[in-house]
C-alpha positions in Angstrom: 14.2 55.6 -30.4 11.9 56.7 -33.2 8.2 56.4 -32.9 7.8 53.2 -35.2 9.4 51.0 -33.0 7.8 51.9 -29.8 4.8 49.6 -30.6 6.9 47.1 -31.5 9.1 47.0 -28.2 5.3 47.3 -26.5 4.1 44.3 -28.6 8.0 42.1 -27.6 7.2 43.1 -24.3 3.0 41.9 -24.1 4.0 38.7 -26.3 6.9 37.7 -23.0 4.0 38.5 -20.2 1.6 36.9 -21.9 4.1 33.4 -23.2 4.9 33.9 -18.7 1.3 33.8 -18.2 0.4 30.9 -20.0 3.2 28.7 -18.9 2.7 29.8 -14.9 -0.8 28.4 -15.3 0.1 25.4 -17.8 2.3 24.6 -14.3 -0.4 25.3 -11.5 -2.6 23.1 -13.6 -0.2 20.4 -13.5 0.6 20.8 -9.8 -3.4 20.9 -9.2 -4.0 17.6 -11.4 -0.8 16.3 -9.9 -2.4 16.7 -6.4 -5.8 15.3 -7.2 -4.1 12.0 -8.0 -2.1 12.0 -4.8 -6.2 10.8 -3.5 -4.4 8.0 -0.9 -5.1 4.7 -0.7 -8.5 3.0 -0.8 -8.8 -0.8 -1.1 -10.7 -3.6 0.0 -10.0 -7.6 0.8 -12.6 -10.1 2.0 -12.1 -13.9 3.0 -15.9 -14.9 1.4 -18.1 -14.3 -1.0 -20.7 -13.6 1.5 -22.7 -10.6 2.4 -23.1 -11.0 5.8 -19.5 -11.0 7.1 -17.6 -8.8 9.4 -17.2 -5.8 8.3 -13.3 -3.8 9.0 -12.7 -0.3 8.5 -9.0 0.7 8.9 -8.1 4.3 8.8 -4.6 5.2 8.8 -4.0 7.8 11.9 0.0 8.7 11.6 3.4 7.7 9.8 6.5 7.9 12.0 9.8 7.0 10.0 11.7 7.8 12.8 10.0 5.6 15.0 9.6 3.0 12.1 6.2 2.9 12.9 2.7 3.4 11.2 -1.1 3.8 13.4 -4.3 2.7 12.4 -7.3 3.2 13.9 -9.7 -0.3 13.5 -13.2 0.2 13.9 -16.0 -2.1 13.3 -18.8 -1.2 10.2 -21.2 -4.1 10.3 -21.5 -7.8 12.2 -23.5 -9.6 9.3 -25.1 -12.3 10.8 -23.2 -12.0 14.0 -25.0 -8.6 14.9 -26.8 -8.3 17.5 -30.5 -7.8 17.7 -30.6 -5.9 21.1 -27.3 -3.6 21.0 -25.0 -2.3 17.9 -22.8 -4.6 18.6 -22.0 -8.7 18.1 -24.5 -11.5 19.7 -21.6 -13.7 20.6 -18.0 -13.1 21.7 -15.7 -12.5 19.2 -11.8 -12.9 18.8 -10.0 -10.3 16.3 -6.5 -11.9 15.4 -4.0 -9.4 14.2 -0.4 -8.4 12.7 0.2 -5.1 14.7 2.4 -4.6 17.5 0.6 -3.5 20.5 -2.8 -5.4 20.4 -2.5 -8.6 18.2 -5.4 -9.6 19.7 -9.5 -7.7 20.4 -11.7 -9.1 22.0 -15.4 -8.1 21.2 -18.1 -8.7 24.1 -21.7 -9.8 23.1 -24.5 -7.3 23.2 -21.7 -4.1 23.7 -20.4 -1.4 21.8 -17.1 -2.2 20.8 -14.4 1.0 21.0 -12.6 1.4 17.9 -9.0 0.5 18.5 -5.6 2.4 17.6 -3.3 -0.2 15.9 0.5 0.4 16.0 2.2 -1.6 13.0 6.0 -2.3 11.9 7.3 -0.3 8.9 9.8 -2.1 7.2 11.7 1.4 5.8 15.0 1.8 3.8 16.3 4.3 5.5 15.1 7.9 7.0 19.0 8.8 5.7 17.5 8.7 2.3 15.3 11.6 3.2 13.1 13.2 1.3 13.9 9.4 -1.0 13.3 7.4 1.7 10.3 4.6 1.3 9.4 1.9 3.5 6.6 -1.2 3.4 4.2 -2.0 5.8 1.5 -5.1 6.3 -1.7 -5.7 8.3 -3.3 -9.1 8.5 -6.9 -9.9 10.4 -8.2 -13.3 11.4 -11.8 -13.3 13.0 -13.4 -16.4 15.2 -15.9 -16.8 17.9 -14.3 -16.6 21.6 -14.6 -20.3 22.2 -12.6 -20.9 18.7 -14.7 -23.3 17.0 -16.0 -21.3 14.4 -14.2 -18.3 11.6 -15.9 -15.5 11.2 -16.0 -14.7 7.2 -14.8 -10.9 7.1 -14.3 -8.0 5.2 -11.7 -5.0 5.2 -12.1 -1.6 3.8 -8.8 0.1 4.2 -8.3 3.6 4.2 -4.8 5.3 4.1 -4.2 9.3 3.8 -2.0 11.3 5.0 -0.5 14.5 4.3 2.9 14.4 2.7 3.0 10.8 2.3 2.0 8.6 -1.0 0.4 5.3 0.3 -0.4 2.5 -2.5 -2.7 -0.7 -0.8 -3.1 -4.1 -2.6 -5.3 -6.9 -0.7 -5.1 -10.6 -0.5 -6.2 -13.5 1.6 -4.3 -16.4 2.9 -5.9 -19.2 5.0 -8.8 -16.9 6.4 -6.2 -14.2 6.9 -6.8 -11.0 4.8 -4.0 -9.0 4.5 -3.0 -5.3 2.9 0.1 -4.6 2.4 0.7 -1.2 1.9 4.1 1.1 0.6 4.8 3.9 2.1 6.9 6.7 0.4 7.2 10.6 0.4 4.8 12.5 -1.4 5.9 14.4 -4.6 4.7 18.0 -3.5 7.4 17.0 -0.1 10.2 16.0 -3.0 9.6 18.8 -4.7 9.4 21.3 -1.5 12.9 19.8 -0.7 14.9 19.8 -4.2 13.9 23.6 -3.8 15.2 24.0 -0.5 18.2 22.1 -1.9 18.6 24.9 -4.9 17.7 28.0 -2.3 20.6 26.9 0.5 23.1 26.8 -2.3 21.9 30.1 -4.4 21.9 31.7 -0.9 25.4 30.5 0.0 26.5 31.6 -3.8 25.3 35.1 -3.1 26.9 35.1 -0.1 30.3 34.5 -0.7 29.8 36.7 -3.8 29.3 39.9 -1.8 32.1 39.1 0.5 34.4 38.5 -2.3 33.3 42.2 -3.6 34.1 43.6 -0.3 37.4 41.7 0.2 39.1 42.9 -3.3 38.0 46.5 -2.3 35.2 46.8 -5.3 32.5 47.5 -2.5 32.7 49.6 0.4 32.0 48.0 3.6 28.5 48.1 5.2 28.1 46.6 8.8 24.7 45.5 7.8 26.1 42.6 5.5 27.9 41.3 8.9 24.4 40.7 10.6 22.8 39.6 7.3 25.4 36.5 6.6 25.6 36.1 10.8 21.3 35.9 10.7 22.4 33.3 7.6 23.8 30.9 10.1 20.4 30.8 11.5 17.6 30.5 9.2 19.5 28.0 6.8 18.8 25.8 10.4 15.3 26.9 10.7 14.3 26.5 7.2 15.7 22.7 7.4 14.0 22.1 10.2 11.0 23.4 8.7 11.1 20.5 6.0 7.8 18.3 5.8 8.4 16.0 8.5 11.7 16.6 8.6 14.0 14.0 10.1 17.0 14.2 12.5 20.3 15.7 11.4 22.1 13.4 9.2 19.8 12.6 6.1 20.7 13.3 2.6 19.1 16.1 2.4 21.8 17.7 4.9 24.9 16.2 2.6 23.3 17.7 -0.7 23.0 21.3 1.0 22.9 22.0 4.3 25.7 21.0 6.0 28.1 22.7 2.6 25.7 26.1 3.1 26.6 26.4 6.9 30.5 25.3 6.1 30.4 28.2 3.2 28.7 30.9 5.1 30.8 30.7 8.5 34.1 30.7 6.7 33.1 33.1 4.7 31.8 35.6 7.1 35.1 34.4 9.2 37.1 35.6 6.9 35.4 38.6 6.0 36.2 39.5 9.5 40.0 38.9 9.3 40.2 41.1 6.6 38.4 43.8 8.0 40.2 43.6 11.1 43.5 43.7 9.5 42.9 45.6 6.5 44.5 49.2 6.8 42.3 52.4 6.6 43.0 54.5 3.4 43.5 57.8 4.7 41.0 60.2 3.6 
């Protein structure tokens, strides 16, 4: 190569590194700015226009698709009018109606600290088959009275909902003193993402795979033991990398009929019949 066109295979060369440089950060920005959206869910409902209602904080504790169940944690902000003068906590007896599944009902004590309480709510999900596409709805509905029910207690709800690896979107309304947040519930697009490339690596990994052996069964590579263990240790870590997945669910999603249960299938027969071939394959004498 003469002299003159050194610099110019130098200048090719800087122009590719720096066109790579500039898109790898053009696509960490995006994943950055993508991520600062994914913020959760912050909304707020209230049966009155008055100041000096009960005030709701729900903070959203735990998703569990499998379980078709989502867990709040209710705790108690401000009484208004109904606070107490003596204690942080209600002057009368107060009733908490709600929609969840292990305490519809709270009852509040005058002049005592009320625990927060861990909510356990129905999720109304597709399917965890759908996985990582799965998506599912949930609602939460509070009524507030006095104990001896002969008054409603105005209130207010400040919902909060996030939660790694899940994309929660919260609208408020109010029916009948009832306010209610209904929330949906789906997978978060840095666990789609994570997925779809788990999807691409089981099947580049089971391509490579099968290309080796198909070398070393047409005799244009020598045989190595060491490829034996590598597509045996194969078996293995496509299981562990699955099970790895962002709240991965049982065996059986989609997930595992895109790629996992075809990589598994590829790599044992291939490695099986690697084996017969080397077992039956005469030496060439030397």
């Amino acid at each position: 190569m003469s002299e003159p066109q050194k610099p110019r295979r130098r200048l090719k060369v800087a122009i590719v590194v720096l066109a790579g440089v500039v898109v790898l950060a053009g696509v960490m920005f995006a994943i950055v700015k993508g991520f600062q959206r994914q913020t959760g869910a912050l909304t707020a409902v209230t049966t009155t226009e008055e100041t000096d209602d009960l005030e709701l904080g729900v903070t959203v504790l735990n998703v569990d698709p499998t379980r078709n169940e989502v867990t709040v944690r209710l705790n108690y902000a401000s009484f208004g009018r109904y606070e107490s003068k003596d204690e942080p906590g209600p002057a009368i007896d107060l009733e908490i109606l709600n929609t969840s599944l292990n305490k519809p009902q709270v009852l509040l004590k005058r002049d005592t600290v009320p625990p927060t309480s861990d909510l356990t709510l129905g999720l109304d999900s597709d399917s965890l088959r759908n996985y990582p596409f799965d998506h599912g709805t949930v609602s939460l509905g509070f009524f507030a009275r006095t104990a001896d029910r002969r008054e409603v207690v105005p209130l207010s709800v400040f919902f909060v909902g996030d939660i790694p690896g899940y994309l929660l979107d919260a609208t408020g309304s109010v029916s009948e003193s009832w306010a209610y947040i209904d929330t949906s519930v789906s997978r978060s697009d840095s666990t789609i993402a994570w997925a779809l490339f788990v999807v691409l690596v089981f099947w580049l990994i089971s391509a490579s795979v099968i290309t080796v052996w198909v070398l070393f069964i047409r005799g244009r590579r020598g045989f190595e033991f060491g490829i034996f263990i590598w597509c045996a240790g194969m078996l293995f870590a496509f299981a562990a990398i699955r099970n790895s997945l962002p709240n991965a669910p049982p065996i059986g999603a989609l997930i595992d009929f895109l790629s996992f249960f075809w990589a598994e299938a590829m790599v044992c027969l291939t490695l099986v019949a690697a084996v017969i071939v080397y077992a039956f394959r005469r030496r060439e004498p030397s």
